[in-house]
PDB file of the backbone (N, CA, C, O) and the ligand in Angstrom, with CONECT records:
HET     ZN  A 101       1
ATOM      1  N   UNK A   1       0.842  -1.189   0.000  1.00  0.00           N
ATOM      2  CA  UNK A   1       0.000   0.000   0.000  1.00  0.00           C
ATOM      3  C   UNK A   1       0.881   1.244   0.000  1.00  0.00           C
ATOM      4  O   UNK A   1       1.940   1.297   0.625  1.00  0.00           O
ATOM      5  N   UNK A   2       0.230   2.567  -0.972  1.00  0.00           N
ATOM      6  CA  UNK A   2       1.169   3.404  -1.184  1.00  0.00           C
ATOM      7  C   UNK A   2       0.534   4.418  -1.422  1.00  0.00           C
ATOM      8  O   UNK A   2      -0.655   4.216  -1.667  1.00  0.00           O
ATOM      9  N   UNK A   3       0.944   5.662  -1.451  1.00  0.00           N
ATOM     10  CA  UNK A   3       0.287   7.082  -1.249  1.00  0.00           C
ATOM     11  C   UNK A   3       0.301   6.517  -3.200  1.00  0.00           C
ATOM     12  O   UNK A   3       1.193   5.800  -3.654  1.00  0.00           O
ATOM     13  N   UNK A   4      -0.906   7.067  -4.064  1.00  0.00           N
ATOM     14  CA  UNK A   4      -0.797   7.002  -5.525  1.00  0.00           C
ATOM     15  C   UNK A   4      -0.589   8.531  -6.167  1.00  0.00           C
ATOM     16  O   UNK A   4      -1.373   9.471  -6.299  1.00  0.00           O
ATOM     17  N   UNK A   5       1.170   8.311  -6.592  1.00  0.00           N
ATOM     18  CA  UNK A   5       1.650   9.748  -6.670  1.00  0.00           C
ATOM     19  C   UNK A   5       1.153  10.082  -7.686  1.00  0.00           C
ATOM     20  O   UNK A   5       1.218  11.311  -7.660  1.00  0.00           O
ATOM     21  N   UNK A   6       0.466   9.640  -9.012  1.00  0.00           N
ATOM     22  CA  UNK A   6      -0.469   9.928 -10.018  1.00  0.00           C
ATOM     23  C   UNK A   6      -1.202  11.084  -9.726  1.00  0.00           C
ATOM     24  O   UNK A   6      -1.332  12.086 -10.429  1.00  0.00           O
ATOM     25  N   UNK A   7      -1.799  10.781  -8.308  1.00  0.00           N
ATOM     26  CA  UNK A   7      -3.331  11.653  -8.217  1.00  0.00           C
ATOM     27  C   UNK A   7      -2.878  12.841  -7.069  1.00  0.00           C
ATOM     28  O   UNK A   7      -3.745  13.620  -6.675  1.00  0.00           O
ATOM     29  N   UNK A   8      -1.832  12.917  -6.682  1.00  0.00           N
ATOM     30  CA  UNK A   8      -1.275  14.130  -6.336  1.00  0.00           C
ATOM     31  C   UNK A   8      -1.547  15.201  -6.872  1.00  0.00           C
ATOM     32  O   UNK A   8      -2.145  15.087  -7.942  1.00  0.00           O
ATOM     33  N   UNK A   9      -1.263  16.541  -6.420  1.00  0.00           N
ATOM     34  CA  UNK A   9      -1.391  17.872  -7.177  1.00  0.00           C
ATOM     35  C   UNK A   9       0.072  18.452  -6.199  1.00  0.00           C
ATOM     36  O   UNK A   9       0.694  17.922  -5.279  1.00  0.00           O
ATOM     37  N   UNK A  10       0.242  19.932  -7.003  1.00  0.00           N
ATOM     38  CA  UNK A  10       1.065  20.571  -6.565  1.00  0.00           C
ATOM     39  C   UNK A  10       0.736  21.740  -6.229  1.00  0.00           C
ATOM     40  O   UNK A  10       0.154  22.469  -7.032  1.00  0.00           O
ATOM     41  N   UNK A  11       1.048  22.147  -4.968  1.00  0.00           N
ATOM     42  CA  UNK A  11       1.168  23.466  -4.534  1.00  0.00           C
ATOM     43  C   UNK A  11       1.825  24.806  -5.125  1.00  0.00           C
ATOM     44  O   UNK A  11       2.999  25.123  -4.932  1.00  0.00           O
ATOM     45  N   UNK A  12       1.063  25.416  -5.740  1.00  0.00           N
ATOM     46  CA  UNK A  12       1.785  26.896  -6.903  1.00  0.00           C
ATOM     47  C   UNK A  12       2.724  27.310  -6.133  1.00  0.00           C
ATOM     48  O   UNK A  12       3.857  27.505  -6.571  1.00  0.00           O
ATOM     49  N   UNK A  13       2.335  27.544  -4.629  1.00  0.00           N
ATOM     50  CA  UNK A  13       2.955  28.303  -3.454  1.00  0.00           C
ATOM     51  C   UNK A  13       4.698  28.024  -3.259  1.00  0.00           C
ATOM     52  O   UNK A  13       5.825  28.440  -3.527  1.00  0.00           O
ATOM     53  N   UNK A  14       4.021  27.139  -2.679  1.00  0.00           N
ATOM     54  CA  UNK A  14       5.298  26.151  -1.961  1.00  0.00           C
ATOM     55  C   UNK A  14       5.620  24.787  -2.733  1.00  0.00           C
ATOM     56  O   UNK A  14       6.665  24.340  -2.261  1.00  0.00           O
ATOM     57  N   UNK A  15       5.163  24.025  -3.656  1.00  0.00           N
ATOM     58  CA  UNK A  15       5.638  22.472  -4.010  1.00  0.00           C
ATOM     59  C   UNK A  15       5.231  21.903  -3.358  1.00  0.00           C
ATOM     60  O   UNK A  15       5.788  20.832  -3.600  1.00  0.00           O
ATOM     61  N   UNK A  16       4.216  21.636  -2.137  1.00  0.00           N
ATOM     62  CA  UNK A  16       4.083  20.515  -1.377  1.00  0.00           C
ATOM     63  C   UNK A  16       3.151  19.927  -2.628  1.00  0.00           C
ATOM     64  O   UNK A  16       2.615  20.598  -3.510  1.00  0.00           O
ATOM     65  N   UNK A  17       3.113  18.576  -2.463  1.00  0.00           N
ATOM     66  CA  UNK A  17       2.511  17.937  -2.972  1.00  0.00           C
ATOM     67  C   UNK A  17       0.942  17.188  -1.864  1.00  0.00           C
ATOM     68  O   UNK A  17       1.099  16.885  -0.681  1.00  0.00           O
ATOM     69  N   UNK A  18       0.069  17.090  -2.336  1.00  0.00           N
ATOM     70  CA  UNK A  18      -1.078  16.558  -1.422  1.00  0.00           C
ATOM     71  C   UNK A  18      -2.228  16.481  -2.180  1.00  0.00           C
ATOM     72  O   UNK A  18      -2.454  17.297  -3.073  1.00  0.00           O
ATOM     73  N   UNK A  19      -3.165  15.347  -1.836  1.00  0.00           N
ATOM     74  CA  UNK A  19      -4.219  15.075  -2.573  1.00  0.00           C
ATOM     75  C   UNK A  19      -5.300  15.872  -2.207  1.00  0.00           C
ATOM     76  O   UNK A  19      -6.312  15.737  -2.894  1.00  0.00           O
ATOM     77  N   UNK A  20      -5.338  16.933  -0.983  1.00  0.00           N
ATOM     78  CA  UNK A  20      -5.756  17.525  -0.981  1.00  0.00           C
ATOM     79  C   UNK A  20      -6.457  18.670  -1.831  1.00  0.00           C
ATOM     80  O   UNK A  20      -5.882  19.079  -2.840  1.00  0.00           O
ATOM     81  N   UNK A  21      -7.939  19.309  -1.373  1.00  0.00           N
ATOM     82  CA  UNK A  21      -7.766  20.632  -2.367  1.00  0.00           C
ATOM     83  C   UNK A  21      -7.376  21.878  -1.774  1.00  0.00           C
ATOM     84  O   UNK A  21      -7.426  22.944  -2.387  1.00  0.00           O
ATOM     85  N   UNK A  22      -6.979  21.753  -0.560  1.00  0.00           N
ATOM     86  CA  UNK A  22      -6.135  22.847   0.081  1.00  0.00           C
ATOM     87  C   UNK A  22      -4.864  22.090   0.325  1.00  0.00           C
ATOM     88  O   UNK A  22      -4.751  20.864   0.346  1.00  0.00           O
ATOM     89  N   UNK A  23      -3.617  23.275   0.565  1.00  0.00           N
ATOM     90  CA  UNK A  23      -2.063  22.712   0.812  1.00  0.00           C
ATOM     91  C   UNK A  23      -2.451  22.738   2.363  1.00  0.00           C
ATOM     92  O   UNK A  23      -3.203  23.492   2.982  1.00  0.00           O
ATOM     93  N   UNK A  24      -1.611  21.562   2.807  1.00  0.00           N
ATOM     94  CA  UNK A  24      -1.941  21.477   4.384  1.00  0.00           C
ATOM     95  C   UNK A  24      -0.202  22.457   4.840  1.00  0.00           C
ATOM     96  O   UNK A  24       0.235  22.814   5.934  1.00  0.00           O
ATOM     97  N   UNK A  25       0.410  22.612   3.326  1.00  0.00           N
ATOM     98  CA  UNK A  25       1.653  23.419   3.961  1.00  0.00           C
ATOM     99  C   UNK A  25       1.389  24.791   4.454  1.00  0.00           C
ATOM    100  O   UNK A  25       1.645  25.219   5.579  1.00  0.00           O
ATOM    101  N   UNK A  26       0.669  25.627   3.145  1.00  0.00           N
ATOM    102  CA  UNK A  26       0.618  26.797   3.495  1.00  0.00           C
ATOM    103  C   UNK A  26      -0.388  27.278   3.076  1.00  0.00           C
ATOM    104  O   UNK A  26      -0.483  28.348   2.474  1.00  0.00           O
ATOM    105  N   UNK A  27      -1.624  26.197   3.480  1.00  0.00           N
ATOM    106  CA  UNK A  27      -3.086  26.680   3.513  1.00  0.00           C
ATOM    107  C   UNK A  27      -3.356  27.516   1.977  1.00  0.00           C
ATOM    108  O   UNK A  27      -4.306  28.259   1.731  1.00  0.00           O
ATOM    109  N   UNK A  28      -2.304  27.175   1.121  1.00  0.00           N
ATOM    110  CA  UNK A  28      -3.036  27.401  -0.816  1.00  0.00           C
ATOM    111  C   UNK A  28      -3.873  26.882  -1.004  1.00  0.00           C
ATOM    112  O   UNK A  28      -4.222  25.792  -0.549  1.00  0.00           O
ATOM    113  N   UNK A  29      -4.591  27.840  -2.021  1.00  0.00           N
ATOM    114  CA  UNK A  29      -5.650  26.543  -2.610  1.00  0.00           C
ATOM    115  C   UNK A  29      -5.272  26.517  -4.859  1.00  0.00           C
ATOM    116  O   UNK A  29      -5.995  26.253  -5.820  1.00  0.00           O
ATOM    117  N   UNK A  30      -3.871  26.925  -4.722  1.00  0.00           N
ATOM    118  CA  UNK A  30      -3.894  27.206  -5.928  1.00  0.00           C
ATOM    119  C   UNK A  30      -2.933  26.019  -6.080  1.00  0.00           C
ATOM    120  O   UNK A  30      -1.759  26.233  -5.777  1.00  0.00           O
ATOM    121  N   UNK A  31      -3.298  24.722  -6.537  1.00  0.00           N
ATOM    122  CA  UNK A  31      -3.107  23.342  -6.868  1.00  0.00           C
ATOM    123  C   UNK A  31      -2.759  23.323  -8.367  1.00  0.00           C
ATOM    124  O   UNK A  31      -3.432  24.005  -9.140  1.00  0.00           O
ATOM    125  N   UNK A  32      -1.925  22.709  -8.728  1.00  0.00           N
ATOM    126  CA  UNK A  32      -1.733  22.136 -10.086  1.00  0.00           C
ATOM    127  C   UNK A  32      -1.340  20.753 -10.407  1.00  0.00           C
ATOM    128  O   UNK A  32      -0.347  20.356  -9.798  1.00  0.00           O
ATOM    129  N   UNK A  33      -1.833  20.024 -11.132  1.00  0.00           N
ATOM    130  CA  UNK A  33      -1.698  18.554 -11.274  1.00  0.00           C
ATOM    131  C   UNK A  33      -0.745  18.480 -12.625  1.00  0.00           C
ATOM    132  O   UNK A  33      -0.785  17.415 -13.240  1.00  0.00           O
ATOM    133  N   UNK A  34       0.029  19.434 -13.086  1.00  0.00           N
ATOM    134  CA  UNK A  34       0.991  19.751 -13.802  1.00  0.00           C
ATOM    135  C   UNK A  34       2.179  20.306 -13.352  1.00  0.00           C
ATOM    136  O   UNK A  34       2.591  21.457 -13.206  1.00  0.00           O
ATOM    137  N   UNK A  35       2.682  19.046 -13.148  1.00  0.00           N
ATOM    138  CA  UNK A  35       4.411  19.433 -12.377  1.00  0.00           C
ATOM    139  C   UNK A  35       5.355  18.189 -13.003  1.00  0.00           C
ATOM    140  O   UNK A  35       4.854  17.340 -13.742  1.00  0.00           O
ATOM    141  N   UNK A  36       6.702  18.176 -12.646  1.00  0.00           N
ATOM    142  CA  UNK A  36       7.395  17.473 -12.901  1.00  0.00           C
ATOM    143  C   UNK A  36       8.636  17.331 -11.693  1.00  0.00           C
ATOM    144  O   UNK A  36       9.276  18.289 -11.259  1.00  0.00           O
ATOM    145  N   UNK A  37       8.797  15.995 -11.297  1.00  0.00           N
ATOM    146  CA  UNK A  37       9.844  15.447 -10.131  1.00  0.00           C
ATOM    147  C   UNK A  37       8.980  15.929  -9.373  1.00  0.00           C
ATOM    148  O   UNK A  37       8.059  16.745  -9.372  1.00  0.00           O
ATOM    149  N   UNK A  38       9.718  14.932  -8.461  1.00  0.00           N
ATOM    150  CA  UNK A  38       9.166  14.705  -7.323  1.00  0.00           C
ATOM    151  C   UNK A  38      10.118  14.289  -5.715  1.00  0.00           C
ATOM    152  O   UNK A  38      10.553  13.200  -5.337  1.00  0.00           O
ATOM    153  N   UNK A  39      10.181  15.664  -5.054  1.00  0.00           N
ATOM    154  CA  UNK A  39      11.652  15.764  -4.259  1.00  0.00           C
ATOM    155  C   UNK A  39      10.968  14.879  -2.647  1.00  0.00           C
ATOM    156  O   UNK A  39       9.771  15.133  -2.515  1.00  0.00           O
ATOM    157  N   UNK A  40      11.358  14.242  -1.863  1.00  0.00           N
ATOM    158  CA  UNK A  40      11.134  13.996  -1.064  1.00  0.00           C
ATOM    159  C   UNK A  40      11.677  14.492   0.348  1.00  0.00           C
ATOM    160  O   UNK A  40      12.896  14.326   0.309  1.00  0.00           O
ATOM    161  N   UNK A  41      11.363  14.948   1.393  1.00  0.00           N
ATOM    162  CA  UNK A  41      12.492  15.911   2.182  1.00  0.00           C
ATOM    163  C   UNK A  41      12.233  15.033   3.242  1.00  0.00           C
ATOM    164  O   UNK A  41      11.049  14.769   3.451  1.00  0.00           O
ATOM    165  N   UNK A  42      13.184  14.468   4.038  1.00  0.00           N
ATOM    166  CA  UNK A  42      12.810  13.665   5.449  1.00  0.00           C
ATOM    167  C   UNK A  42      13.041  14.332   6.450  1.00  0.00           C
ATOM    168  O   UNK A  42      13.919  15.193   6.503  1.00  0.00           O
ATOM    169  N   UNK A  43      12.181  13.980   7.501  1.00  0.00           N
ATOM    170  CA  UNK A  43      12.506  14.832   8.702  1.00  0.00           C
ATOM    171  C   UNK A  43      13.955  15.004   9.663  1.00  0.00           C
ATOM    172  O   UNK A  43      14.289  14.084  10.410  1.00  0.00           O
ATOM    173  N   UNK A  44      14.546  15.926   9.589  1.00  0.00           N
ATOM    174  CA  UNK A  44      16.074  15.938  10.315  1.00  0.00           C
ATOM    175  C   UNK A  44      16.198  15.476  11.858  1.00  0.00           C
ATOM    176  O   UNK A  44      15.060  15.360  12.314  1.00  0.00           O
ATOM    177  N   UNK A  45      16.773  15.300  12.416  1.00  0.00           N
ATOM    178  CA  UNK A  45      17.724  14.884  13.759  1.00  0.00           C
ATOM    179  C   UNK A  45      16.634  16.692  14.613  1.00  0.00           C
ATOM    180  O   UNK A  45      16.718  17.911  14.459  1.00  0.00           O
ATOM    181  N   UNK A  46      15.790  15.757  15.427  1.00  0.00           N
ATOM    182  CA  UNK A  46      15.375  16.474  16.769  1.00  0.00           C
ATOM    183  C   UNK A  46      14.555  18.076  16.054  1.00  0.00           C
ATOM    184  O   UNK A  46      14.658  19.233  16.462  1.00  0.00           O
ATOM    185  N   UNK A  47      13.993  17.679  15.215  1.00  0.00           N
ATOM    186  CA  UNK A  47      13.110  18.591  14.550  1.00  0.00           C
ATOM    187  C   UNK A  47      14.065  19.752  13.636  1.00  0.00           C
ATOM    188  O   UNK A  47      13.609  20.842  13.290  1.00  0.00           O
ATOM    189  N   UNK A  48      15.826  19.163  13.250  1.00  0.00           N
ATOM    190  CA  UNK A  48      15.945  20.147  12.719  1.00  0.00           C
ATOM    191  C   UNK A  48      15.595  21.083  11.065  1.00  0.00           C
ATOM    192  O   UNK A  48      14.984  20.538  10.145  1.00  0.00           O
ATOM    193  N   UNK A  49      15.985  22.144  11.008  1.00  0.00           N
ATOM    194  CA  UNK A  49      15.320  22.854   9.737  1.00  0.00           C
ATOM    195  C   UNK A  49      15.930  21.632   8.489  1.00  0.00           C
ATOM    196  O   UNK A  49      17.018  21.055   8.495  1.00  0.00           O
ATOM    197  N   UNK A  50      14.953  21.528   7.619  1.00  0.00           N
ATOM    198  CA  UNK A  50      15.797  20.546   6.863  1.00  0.00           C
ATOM    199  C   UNK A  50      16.915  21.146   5.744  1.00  0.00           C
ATOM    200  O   UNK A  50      17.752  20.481   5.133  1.00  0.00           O
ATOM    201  N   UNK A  51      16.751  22.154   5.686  1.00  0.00           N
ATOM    202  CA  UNK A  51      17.752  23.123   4.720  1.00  0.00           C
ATOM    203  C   UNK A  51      18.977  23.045   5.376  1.00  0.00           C
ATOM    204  O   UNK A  51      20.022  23.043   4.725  1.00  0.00           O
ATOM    205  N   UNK A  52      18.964  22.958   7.000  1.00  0.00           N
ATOM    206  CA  UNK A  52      20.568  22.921   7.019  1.00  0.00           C
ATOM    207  C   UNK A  52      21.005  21.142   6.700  1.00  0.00           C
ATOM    208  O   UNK A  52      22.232  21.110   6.599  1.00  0.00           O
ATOM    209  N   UNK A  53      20.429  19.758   6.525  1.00  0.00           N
ATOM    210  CA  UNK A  53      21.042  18.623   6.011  1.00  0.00           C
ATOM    211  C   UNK A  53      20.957  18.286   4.706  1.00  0.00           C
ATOM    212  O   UNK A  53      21.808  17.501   4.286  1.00  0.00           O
ATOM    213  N   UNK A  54      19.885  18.815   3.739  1.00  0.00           N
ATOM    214  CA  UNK A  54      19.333  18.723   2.141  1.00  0.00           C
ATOM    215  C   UNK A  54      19.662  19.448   1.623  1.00  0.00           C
ATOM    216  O   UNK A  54      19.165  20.490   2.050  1.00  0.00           O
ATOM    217  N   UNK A  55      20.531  19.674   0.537  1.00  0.00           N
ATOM    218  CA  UNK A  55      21.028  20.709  -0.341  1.00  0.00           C
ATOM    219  C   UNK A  55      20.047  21.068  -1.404  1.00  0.00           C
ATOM    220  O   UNK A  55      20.195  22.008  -2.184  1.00  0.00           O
ATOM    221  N   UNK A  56      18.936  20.170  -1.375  1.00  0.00           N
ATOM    222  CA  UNK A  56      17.620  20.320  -2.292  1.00  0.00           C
ATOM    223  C   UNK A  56      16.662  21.188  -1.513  1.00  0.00           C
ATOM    224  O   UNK A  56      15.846  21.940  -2.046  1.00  0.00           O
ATOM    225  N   UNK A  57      16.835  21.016  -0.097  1.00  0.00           N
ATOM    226  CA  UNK A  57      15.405  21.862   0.644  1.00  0.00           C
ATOM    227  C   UNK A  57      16.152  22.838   0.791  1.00  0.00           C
ATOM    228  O   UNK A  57      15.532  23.881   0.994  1.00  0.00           O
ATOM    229  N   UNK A  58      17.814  22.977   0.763  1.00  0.00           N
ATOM    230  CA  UNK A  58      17.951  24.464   0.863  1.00  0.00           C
ATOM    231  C   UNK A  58      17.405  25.610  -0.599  1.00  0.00           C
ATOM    232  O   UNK A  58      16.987  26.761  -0.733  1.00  0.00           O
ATOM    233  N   UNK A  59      17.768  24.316  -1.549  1.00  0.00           N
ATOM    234  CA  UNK A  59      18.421  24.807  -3.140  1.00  0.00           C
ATOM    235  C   UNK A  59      16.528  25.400  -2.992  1.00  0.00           C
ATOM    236  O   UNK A  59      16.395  26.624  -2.957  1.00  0.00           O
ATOM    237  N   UNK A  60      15.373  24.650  -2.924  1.00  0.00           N
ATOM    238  CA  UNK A  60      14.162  24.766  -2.829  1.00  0.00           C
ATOM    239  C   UNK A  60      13.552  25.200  -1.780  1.00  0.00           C
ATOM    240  O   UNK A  60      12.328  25.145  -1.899  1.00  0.00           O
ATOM    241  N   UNK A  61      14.009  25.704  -0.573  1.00  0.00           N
ATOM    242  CA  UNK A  61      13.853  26.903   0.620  1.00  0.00           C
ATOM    243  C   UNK A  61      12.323  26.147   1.535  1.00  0.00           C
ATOM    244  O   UNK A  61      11.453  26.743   2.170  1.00  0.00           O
ATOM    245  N   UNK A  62      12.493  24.527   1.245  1.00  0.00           N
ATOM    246  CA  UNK A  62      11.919  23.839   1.966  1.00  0.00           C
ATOM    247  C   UNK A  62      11.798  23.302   3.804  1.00  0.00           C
ATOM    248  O   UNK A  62      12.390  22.341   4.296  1.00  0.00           O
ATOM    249  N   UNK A  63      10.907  24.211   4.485  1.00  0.00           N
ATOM    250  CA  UNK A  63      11.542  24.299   5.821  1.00  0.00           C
ATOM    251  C   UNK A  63      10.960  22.984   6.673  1.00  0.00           C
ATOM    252  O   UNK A  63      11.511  22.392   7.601  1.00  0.00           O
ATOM    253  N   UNK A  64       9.888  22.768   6.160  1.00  0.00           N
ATOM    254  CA  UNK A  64       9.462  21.605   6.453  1.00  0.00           C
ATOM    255  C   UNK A  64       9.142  19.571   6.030  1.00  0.00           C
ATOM    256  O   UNK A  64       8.424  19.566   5.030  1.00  0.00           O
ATOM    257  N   UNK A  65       9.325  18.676   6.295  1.00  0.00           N
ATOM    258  CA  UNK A  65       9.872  17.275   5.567  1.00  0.00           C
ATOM    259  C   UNK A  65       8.233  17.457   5.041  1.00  0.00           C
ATOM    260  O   UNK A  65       7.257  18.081   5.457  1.00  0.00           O
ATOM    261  N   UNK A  66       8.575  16.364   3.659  1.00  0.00           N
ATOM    262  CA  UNK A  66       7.389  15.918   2.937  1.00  0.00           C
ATOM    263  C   UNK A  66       7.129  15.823   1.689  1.00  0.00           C
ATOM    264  O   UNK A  66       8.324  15.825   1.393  1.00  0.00           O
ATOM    265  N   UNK A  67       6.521  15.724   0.492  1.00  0.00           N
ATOM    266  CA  UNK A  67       6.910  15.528  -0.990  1.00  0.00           C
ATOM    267  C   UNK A  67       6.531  16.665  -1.316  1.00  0.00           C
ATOM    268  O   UNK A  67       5.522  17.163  -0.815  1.00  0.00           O
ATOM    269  N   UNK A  68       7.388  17.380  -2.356  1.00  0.00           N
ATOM    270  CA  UNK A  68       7.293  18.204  -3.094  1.00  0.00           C
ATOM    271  C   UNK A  68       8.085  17.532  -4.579  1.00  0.00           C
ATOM    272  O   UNK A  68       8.896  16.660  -4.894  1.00  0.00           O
ATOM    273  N   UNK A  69       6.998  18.883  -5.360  1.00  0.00           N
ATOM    274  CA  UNK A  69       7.274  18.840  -6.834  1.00  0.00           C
ATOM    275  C   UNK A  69       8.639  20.030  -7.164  1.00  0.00           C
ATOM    276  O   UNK A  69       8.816  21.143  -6.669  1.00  0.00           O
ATOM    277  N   UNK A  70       9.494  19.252  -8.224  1.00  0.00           N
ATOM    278  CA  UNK A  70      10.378  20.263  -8.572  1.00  0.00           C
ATOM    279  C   UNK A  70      10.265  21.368  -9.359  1.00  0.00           C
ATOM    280  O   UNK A  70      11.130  22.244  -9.380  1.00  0.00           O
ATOM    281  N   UNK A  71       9.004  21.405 -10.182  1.00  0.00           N
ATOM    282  CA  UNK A  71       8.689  22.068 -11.023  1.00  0.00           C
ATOM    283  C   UNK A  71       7.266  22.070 -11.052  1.00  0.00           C
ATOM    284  O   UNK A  71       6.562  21.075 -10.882  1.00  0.00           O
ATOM    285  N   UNK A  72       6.894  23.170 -11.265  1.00  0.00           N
ATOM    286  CA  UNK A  72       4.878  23.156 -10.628  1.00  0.00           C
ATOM    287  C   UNK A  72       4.884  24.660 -12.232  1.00  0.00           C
ATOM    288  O   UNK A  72       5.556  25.689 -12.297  1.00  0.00           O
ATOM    289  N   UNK A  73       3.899  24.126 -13.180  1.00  0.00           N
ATOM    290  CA  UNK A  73       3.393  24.962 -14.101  1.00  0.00           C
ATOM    291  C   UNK A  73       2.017  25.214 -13.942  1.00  0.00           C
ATOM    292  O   UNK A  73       1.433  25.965 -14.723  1.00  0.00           O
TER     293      UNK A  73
HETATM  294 ZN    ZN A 101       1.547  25.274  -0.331  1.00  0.00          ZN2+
END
């Protein structure tokens, strides 16, 4: 059993990804099911920011773990 990354959407905002029709990141509701990659950010050592261990959540200013899209049109 598996989250079905098909039916995902993307957050215009931020990249979170969620099947939601609101972002549970930053409460958007401006969704797009037209994106490409798909970054995964894991949660750091004792809640830390994940930008200081991921050179992707820094490169993508991702402060919190969870799937995001690399590219959201
Ligand atoms: Zn968002």
């Amino acid at each position: 059993m598996g989250i079905e990354i098909a039916k995902l959407k993307a957050c215009k905002a931020c990249h979170y990804l969620t099947n939601e029709n609101v972002c549970p990141n930053c409460k958007g509701t401006n969704l797009s099911s037209s994106y490409t990659g798909i970054v995964v950010i894991l949660p750091g050592k004792e809640h830390e920011d994940p930008r200081k261990g991921s050179y992707i959540a820094s490169r993508l200013n991702i402060d919190k773990p969870g799937k995001y899209a690399l590219k959201v049109r």
